[in-house]
C-alpha positions in Angstrom: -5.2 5.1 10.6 -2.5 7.4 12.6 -5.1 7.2 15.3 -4.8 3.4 15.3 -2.1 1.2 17.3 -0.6 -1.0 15.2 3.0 -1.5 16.5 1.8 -5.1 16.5 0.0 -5.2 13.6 0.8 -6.6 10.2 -1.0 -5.2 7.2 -0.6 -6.7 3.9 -1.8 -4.5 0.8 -1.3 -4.5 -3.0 1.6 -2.8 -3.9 -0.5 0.0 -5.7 -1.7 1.2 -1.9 2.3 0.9 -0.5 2.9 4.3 -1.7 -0.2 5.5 0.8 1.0 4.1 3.6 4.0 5.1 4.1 4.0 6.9 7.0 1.7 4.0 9.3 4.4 3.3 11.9 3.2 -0.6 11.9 4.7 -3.7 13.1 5.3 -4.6 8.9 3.9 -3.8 6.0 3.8 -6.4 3.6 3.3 -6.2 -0.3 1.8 -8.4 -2.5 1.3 -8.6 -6.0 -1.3 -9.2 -8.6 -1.9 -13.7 -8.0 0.1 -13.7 -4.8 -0.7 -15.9 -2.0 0.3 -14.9 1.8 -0.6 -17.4 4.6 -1.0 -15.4 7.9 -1.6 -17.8 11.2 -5.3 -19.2 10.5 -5.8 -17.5 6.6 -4.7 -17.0 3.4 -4.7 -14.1 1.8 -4.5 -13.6 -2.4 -4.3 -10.3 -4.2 -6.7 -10.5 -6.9 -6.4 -7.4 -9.7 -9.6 -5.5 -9.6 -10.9 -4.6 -13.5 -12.9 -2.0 -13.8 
């Protein structure tokens, strides 16, 4: 993703992938946990825990 432009992006992850991104010079990084809803524009997005 270093290749990538994303000094206007915003990426929202799960806070377990925060830790791997810390050094993506993006617009913001937003965390969300396990059930948490984030409305972006024209979508929602929802964290949903993955069991394996």
């Amino acid at each position: 993703m270093n290749e990538l432009d994303l000094t206007s992006t915003t990426i929202i992850v799960p806070k377990a992938v925060v830790e791997k991104l810390k050094n993506i010079s993006a617009k913001e990084i937003v965390t969300l946990n396990n059930g948490e809803t984030k409305r972006v524009v024209h979508f929602s997005v929802e964290v949903i825990p993955m069991n394996n």
